[in-house]
C-alpha positions in Angstrom: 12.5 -33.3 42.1 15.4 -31.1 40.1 13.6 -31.9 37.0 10.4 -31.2 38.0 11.5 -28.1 39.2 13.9 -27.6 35.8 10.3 -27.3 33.9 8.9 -24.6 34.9 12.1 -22.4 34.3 12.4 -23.8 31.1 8.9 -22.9 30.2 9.3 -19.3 31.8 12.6 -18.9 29.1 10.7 -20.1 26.1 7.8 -17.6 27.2 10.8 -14.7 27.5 12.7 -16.0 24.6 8.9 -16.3 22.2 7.9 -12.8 23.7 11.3 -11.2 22.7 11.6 -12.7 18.9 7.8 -11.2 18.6 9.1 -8.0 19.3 11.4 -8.3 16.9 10.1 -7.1 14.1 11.8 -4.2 12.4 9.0 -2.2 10.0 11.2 -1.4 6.9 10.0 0.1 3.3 9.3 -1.9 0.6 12.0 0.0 -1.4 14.8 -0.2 1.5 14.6 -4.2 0.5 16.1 -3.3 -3.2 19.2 -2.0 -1.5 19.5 -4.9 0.8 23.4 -5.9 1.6 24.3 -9.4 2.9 24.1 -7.6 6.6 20.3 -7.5 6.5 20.5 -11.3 6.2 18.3 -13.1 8.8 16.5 -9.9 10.2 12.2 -10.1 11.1 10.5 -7.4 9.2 7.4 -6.4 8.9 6.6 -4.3 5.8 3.6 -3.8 3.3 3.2 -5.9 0.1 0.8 -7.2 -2.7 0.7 -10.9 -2.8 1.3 -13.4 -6.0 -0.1 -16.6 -7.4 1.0 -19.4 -5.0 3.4 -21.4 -6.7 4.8 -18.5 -8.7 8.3 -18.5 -6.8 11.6 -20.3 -7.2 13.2 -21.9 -4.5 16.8 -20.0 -3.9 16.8 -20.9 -0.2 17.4 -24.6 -0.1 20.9 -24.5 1.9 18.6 -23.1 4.8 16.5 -26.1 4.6 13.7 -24.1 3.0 12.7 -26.5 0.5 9.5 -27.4 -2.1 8.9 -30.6 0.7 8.2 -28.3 3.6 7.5 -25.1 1.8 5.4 -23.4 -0.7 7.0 -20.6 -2.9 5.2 -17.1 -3.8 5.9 -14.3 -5.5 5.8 -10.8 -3.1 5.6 -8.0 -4.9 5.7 -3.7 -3.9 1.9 -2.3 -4.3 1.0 -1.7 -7.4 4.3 -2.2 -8.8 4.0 -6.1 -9.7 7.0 -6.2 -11.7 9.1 -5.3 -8.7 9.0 -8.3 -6.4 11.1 -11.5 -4.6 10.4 -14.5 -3.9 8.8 -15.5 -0.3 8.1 -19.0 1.2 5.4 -20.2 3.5 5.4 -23.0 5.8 2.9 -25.6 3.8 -0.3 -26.3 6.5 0.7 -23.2 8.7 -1.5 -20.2 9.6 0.8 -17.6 7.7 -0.3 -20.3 4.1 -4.5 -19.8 4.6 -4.0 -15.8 5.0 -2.7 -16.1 1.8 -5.0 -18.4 0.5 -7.4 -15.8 1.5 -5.8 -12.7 0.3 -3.4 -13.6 -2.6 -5.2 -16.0 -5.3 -8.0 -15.7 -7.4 -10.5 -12.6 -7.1 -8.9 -11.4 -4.5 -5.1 -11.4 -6.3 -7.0 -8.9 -8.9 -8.5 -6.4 -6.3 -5.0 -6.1 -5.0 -3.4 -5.3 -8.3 -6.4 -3.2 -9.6 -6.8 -1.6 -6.4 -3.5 -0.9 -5.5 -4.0 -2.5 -1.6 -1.4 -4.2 0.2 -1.2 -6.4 3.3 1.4 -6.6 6.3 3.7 -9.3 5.4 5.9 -10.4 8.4 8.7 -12.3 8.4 12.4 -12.8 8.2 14.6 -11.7 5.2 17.5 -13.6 3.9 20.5 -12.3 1.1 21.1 -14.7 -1.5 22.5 -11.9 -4.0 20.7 -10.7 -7.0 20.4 -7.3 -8.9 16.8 -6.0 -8.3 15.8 -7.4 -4.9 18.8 -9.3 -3.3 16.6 -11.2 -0.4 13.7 -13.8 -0.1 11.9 -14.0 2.9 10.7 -16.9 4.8 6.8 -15.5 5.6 5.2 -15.8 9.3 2.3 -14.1 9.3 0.0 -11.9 6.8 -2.7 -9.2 8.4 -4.8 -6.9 6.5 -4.2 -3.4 6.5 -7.1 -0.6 6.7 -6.5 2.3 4.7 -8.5 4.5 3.0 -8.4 5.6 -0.8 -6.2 8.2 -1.6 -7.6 11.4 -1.0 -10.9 9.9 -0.2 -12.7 11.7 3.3 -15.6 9.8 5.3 -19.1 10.4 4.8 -22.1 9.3 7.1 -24.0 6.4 6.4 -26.5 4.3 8.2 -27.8 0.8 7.5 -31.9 -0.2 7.1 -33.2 -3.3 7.9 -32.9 -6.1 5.1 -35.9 -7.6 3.8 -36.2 -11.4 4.3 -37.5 -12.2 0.6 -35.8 -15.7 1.3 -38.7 -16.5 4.2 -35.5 -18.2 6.5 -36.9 -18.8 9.7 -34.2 -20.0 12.3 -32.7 -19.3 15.6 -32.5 -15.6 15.1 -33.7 -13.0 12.7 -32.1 -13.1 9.7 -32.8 -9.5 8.4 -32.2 -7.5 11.1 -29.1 -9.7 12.1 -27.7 -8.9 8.6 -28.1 -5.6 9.7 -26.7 -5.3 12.9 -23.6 -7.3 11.1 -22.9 -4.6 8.7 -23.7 -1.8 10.8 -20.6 -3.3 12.7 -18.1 -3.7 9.7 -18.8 -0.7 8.6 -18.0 1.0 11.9 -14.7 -1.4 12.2 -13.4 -0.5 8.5 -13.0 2.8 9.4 -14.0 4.1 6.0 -17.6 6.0 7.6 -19.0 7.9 9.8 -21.1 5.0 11.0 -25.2 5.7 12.0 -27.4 4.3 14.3 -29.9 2.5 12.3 -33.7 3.2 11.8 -34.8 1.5 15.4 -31.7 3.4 17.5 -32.6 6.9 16.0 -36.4 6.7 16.3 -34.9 5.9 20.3 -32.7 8.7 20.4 -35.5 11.2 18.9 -37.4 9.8 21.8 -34.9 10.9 24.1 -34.9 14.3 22.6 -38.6 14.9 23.3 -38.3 13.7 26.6 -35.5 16.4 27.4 -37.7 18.8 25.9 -40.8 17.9 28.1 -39.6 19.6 30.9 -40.1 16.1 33.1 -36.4 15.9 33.2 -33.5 18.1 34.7 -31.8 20.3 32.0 -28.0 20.8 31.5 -25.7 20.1 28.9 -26.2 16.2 28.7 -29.6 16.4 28.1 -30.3 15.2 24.3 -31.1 18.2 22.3 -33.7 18.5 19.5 -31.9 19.4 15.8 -28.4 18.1 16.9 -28.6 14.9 15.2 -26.4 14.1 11.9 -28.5 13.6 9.1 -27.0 10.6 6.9 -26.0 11.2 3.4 -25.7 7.7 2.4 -28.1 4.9 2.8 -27.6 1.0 3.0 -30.4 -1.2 2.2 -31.3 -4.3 0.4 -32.9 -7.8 0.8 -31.6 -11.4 1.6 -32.9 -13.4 -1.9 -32.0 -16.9 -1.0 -30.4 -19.4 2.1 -29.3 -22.5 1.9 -28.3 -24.2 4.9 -27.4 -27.7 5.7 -29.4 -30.2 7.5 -27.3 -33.0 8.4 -23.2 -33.6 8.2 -20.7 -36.0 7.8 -18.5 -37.1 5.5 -21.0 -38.3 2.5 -21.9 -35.0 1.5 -25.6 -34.4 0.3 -26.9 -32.3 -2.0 -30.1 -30.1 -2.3 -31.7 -28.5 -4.8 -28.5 -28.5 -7.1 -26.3 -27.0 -4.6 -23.6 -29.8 -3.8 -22.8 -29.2 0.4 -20.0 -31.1 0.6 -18.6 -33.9 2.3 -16.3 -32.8 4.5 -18.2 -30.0 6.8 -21.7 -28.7 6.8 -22.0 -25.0 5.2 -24.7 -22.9 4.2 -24.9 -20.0 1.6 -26.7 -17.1 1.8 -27.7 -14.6 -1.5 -28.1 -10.8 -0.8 -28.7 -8.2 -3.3 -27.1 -4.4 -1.7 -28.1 -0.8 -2.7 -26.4 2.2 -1.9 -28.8 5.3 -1.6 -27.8 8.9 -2.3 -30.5 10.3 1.0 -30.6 13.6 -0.9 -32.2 12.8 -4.0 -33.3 9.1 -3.1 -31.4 7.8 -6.1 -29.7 4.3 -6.1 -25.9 5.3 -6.4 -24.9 1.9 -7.3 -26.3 -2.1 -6.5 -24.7 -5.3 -6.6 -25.8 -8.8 -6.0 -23.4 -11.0 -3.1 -22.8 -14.6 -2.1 -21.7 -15.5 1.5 -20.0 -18.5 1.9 -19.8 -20.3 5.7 -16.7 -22.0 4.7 -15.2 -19.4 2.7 -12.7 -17.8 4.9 -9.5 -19.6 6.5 -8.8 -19.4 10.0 -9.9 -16.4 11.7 -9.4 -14.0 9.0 -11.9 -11.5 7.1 -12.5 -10.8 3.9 -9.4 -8.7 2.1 -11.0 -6.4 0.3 -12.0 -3.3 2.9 -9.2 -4.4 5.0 -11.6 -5.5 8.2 -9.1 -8.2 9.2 -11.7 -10.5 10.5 -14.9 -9.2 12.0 -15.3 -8.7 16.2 -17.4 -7.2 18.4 -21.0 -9.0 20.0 -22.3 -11.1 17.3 -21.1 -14.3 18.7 -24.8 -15.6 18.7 -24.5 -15.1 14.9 -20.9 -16.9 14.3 -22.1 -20.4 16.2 -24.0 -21.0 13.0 -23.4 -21.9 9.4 -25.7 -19.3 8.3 -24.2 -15.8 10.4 -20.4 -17.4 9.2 -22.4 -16.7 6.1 -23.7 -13.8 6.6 -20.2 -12.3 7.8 -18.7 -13.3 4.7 -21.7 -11.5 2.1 -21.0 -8.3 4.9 -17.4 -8.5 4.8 -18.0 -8.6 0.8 -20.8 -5.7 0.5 -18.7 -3.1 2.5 -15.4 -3.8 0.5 -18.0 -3.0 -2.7 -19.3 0.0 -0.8 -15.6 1.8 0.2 -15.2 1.2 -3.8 -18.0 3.1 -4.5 -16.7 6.0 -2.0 -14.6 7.5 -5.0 -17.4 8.6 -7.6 -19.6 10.3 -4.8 -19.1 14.0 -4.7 -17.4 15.1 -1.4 -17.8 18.9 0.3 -18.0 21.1 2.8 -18.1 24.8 3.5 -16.4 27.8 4.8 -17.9 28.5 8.6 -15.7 31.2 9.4 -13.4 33.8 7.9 -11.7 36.2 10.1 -8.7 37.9 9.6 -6.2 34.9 8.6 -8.4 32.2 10.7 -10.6 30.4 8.3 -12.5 27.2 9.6 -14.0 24.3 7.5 -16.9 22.5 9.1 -15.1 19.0 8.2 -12.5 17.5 10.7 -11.3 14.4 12.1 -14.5 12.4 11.9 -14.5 13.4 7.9 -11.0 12.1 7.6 -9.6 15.9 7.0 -5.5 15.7 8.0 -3.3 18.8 8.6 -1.5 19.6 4.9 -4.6 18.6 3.1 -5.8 20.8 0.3 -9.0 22.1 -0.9 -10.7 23.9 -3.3 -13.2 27.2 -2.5 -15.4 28.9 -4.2 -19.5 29.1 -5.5 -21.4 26.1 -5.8 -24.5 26.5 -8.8 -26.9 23.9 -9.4 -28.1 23.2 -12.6 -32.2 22.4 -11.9 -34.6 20.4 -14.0 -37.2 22.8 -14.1 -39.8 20.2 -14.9 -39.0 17.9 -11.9 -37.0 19.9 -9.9 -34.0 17.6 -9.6 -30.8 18.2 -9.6 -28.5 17.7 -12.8 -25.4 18.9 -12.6 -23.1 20.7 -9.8 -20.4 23.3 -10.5 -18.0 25.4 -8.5 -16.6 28.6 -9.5 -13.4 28.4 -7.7 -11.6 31.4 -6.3 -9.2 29.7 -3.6 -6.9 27.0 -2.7 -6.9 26.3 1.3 -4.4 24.2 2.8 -5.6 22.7 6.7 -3.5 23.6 9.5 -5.1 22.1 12.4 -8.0 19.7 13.1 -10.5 19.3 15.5 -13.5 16.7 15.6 -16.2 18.2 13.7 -13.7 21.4 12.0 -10.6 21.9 10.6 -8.3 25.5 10.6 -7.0 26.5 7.2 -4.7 29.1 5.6 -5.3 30.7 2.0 -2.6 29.3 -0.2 -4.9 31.0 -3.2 -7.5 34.1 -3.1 -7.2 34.8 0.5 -9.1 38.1 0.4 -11.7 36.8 -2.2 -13.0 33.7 0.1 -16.1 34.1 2.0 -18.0 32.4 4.8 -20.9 30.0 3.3 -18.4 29.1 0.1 -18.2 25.5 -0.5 -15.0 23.3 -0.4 -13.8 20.2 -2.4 -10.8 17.8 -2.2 -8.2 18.8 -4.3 -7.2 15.5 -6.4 
């Protein structure tokens, strides 16, 4: 009976004694690790890091039993700064190894280095001596982090439905669930100001007439007419091809050329994306994706956007080979989207001037942060006077404004530059 009741309390301390080593984790820079004295030796840190080829490290940690039998040796290395980096070992077969089979070889090893992103890398430290970076570091875990480009501000974006040029007919709609999928990761990466698409907005203007009938009760909840926000950027595109497969097992089969393997069933799915410019109806840029069911490892999402595995009610869509597929073509279209974020023009304008109070009609939902700078002055457009479009943009700039307090939809500034020449209705850019 002692040892039955022993159990339970034993459990209850590993609980305690798992709970406490999670908490752990001290969040150090990547440049404090240069400095590191033999004191730091043995301390869980979490920090920020690009990852190497697998394979790439030497083993300098044998004496702690961390050996090439049990282990597999990396290369970490500071964000885009390769050539400052230490070696780092994975347990082979664990969790921490297919996050960074997902985020450190291949394609995905060159967005990190040409992108200059990085990932949480958690795990304990060890000193073994050295010059540049005395420490290797036995890895744990790996999760993606979510930030946006430098100097780079949100803009609103909503997603159409994609065509089903493929003809797939299965357990759910294809198109539209494609759609409701990336209307999701978009909204999770953080990167937009995310809009209902074409069906919720022709709801929500329904609302707005109702309110405006006079059937209903007014007050300040009722849906007003001319209050929605207009999107400038447009997602919208066409599912080309799906392959899915029909039976499983271990013989593999293979249909029209596409080999499905013999260990699991998987399907493939081909979408072509476009990125619309709502203003002047122009494709900004297009690019052709493949989704893979078994591309991903574990639970974790595609690197590049940083969406660290896609949640929220599509669970009808992951039970199948074809929604795992269509998660990873998402997953890959909005980490080409938040690329394209860079080369679209980004402004605002000046809603108020009054004595030293200036407000901006950008804030928090635009990404605007207190301390960021900006650009003001007179916006002329150079017009084709055949067609009427618009061929060039080009600011006169008479004042530099730096943001000194945020609110949702504004932002408060002060004139660091041409205070008394700044007017209400001037336009503001980013400063690079």
């Amino acid at each position: 009976m002692k040892k039955i009741r022993l159990f339970p309390l034993l459990l209850t301390l590993l609980w305690v004694f798992s709970f406490a080593q999670a908490e752990a984790y001290e969040e150090l820079e990547f440049s404090k690790l240069k400095k590191a004295k033999q004191e730091i030796s043995g301390q869980a840190i979490v920090l920020k890091a690009g990852l190497g080829e697998l394979g790439s490290g030497a083993f300098e940690l044998e004496g702690k039993g961390i050996g090439a039998d049990k282990y597999t040796a990396v290369k970490v290395y500071r964000p885009g700064k390769t050539n400052e980096n230490f070696n780092a070992y994975l347990a082979k077969d664990s969790q921490a190894l297919q996050m960074y089979q997902n985020y450190g070889t291949g394609e995905q090893l060159q967005k990190t280095c040409q992108e200059d992103r990085s990932v949480s890398v958690w795990g304990t430290v060890y000193y073994i001596g050295g010059k540049d970076y005395p420490i290797a570091m036995v890895i744990d875990k790996i999760e993606p982090t979510a930030e946006r480009p430098h100097g780079n501000l949100r803009y609103s974006i909503t997603v159409t439905d994609f065509e089903n040029k493929a003809n797939w007919r299965g357990q759910w709609d294809v198109g539209h669930g494609f759609t409701e999928i990336m209307t999701n990761s978009l909204q999770e990466s953080g990167w937009f100001i995310v809009l209902g698409d074409k069906q919720m907005r022709q709801e929500a203007m329904v609302e707005q007439d109702f309110g405006e009938s006079g059937r209903v009760a007014q007050g300040k909840k009722t849906p007003k007419i001319g209050r929605m926000t207009p999107a400038q950027l447009l997602v919208k595109g066409a599912i080309t091809h799906v392959q899915n497969s029909t039976t499983g097992g271990s013989g593999g089969i293979n249909i029209k050329g596409i080999s499905l393997g013999g260990e699991a069933d998987h399907a493939e799915i081909n979408i072509t994306i476009y990125l619309v410019d709502s203003e002047t109806g122009q494709v900004k840029a297009s690019t052709d994706v493949v989704g893979k069911s078994n591309r991903k490892g574990g639970k974790v999402g595609y690197f590049g956007g940083g969406l660290g595995g896609l949640t929220g009610g599509l669970s009808g869509h992951k039970k199948d080979n074809v929604g795992k597929a269509c998660e990873d073509a998402v997953a890959q279209a909005v980490d080409f989207l938040i690329k394209q974020l860079e080369s679209i023009p980004w402004e605002g304008s000046i809603s108020m001037v009054k004595d030293d109070k200036i407000i901006i009609n950008r804030g928090q939902r635009e990404g605007v942060r207190i301390g960021q700078k900006f650009s003001v002055g007179s916006v002329e457009e150079l017009v084709d006077e055949d067609t009427g479009e618009v061929l060039d943009v080009e600011m006169t700039k008479v004042g530099i404004l730096e943001v000194t307090s945020v609110k949702e939809k504004i932002a408060y500034c002060k004139a660091l530059e041409g205070g008394d020449k700044i007017q209400k209705g001037m336009s503001i850019q980013p400063v690079d």
